[in-house]
N, C-alpha and C positions, 0 to 999 in steps of 0.2 A: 504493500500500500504506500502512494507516495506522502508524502511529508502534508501537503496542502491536503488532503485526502486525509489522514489523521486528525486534521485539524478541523476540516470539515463534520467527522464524526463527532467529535469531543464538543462542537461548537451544539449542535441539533439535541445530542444529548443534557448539554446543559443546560438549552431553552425547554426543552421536554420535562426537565425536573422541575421548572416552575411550574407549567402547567399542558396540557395537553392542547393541540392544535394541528389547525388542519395546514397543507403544504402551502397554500399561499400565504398565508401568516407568518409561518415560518420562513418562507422567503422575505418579507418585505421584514420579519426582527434583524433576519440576516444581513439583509442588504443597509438595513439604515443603524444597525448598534455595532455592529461590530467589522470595523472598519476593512476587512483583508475578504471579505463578500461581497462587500459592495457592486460586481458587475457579476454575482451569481445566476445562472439563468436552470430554470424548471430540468435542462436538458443535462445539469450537472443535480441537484438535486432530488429528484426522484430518484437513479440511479443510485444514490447515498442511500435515500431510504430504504429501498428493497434491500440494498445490503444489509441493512441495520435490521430487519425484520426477517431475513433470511438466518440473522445471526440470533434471533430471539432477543433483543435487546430493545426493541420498539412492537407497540404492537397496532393495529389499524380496523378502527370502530366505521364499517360501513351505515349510516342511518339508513342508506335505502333512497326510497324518491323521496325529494326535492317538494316543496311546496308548490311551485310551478307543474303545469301540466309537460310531463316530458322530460321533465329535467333531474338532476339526482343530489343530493345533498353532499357538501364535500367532505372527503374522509376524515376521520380525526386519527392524526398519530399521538401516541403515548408510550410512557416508558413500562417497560417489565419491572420485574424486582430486578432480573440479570441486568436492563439496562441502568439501574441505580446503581446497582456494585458497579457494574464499568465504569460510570462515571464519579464515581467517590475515588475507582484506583486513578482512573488519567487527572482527575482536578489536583490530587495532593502529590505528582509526580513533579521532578524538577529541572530535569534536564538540559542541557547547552542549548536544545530547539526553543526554548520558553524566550531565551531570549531576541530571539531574532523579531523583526518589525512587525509581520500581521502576526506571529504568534504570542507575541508579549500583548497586541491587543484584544487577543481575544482571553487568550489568559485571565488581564484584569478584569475582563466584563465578571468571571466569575469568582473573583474573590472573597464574595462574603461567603461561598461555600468551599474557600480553602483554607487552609491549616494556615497557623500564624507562623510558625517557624517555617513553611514553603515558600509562603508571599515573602515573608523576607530574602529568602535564598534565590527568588525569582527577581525580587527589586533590586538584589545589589550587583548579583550577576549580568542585568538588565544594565545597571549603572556601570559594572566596568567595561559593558560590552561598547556603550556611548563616546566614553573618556577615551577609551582604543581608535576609537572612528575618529574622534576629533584632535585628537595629536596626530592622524592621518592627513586630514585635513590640514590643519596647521601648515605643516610638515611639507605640504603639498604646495600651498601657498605659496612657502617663504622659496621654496625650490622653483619657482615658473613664475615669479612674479613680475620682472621684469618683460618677460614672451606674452604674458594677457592683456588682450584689451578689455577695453571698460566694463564690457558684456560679459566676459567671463569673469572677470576678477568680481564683481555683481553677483553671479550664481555663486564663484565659491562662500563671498561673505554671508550670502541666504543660507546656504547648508549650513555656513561654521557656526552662524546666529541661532538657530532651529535647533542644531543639535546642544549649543551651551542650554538653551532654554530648556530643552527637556532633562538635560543631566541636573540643572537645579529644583526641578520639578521632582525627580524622582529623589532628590534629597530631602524634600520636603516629606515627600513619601514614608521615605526610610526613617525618618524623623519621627512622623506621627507615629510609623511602629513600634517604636519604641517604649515613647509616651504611654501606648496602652500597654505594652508589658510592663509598665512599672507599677508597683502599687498604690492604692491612691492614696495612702498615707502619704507619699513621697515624691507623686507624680506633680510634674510642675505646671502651671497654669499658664495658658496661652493659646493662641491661633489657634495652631494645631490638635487640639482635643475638641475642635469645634468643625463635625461632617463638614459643613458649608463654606470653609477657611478655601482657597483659592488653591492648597497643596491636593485638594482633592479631585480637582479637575482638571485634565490633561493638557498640555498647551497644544493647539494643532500644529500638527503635522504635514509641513506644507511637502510637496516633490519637488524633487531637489531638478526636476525638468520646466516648473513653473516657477522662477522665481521674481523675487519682487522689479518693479522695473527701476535699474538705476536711475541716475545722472547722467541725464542725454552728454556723453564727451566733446570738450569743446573741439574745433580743429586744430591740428598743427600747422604753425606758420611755415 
C-alpha cells in the first residue's frame, strides 16, 4: 500500500470514529479539513472504501429507496469494533512518515484522540524536521544569491518566511504540551493554557510555487 494510500485509510477511519456517514460527506470533510485531500475525487475514494470493508474494518448500512420516486438513499459507512482497534493502533503510532507535510496535517486533525506523549514525539520530530529545511534554505540563499533575480530571490524569502512561521508555531505547540503535563499546583499561567490562544491555530501554508509578489525590480542603468 502506498504511503498516501495509508494515509488515506487512517484519515476515513478517523472521520468514521466520530460519526458514521455517507461517501459524499466524507469527501467534502476530506477535501475541506484536512488539507493533503483537498483535490480527492469519488474515483480515489470508493476504491478506499471497498478496501476498508473488504478488510472488515468499515461496515455499509444500505437504507434502501430514497424518498424520491426512483431514487435510493445514500449509503452510510461506519466503523466495526476491528475498524476502532485499527485506528487507536495507526492514531498512537509515531513514525519519520508523521512528519512529512500532508501527513503531519492530517495527523493533527486527530489529536484529541492521540496519546500525549505521541503528539509530543510527533510535534518535535515535526519541529526538527522544519529547522532541517530551513538551514537548507538559508544555506541555499546565501550560496546563489548573487545569480537570483528579484523573482527568485522573492520565492526563496516566501519559503524561508512560511517555514520560520511555522517552526514558531509548532513551539508554541510544544509549549502548550507541556503546560498540560505539569500539574496545576505548578502549572504557570498564560496564553497558552487558553484552547483559543493563536498557538492553536496553524499558520497557512502557503506553496512554495505561489509566492507572494515582490518589489517590481527597478532597471539597471
Amino acid at each position: 500500500m502506498s504511503r498516501r494510500s495509508s494515509l488515506l485509510e487512517f484519515a476515513v477511519l478517523g472521520l468514521l470514529h466520530d460519526a458514521p456517514m455517507h461517501g459524499y460527506e466524507l469527501r467534502k470533510r476530506l477535501n475541506a479539513a484536512l488539507g493533503a485531500f483537498r483535490a480527492l475525487s469519488y474515483g480515489t475514494l470508493y476504491p478506499a472504501l471497498r478496501g476498508l470493508l473488504d478488510q472488515g474494518l468499515i461496515a455499509a448500512q444500505d437504507p434502501g429507496s430514497g424518498g424520491l420516486a426512483g431514487t435510493r438513499a445514500k449509503i452510510v459507512y461506519e466503523l466495526t469494533a476491528e475498524g476502532k482497534e485499527r485506528f487507536q493502533d495507526l492514531v498512537n503510532r509515531a513514525d519519520q512518515g508523521a512528519y512529512d507535510d500532508d501527513a503531519f496535517d492530517v495527523r493533527l486533525a486527530f489529536f484529541a484522540r492521540t496519546e500525549a506523549a505521541v503528539r509530543m514525539r510527533i510535534l518535535e520530530g515535526r519541529r526538527s524536521r522544519l529547522e532541517e529545511r530551513l538551514a537548507n534554505i538559508r544555506s541555499a540563499s546565501a550560496a546563489n544569491r548573487e545569480r537570483m533575480d528579484a523573482w527568485t530571490a522573492a520565492l526563496q524569502r516566501h519559503g524561508e518566511e512560511s517555514t520560520e512561521r511555522e517552526v514558531r508555531w509548532l513551539g508554541q505547540l510544544i509549549d502548550a504540551e507541556r503546560e498540560r503535563a505539569t500539574p496545576s499546583a505548578t502549572r504557570p499561567t498564560g496564553p497558552l493554557t487558553d484552547p483559543d490562544h493563536p498557538a492553536y491555530r496553524p499558520p497557512r501554508r502557503s506553496s512554495p510555487t505561489q509566492p507572494t509578489s515582490p518589489t517590481q525590480p527597478t532597471s539597471k542603468e
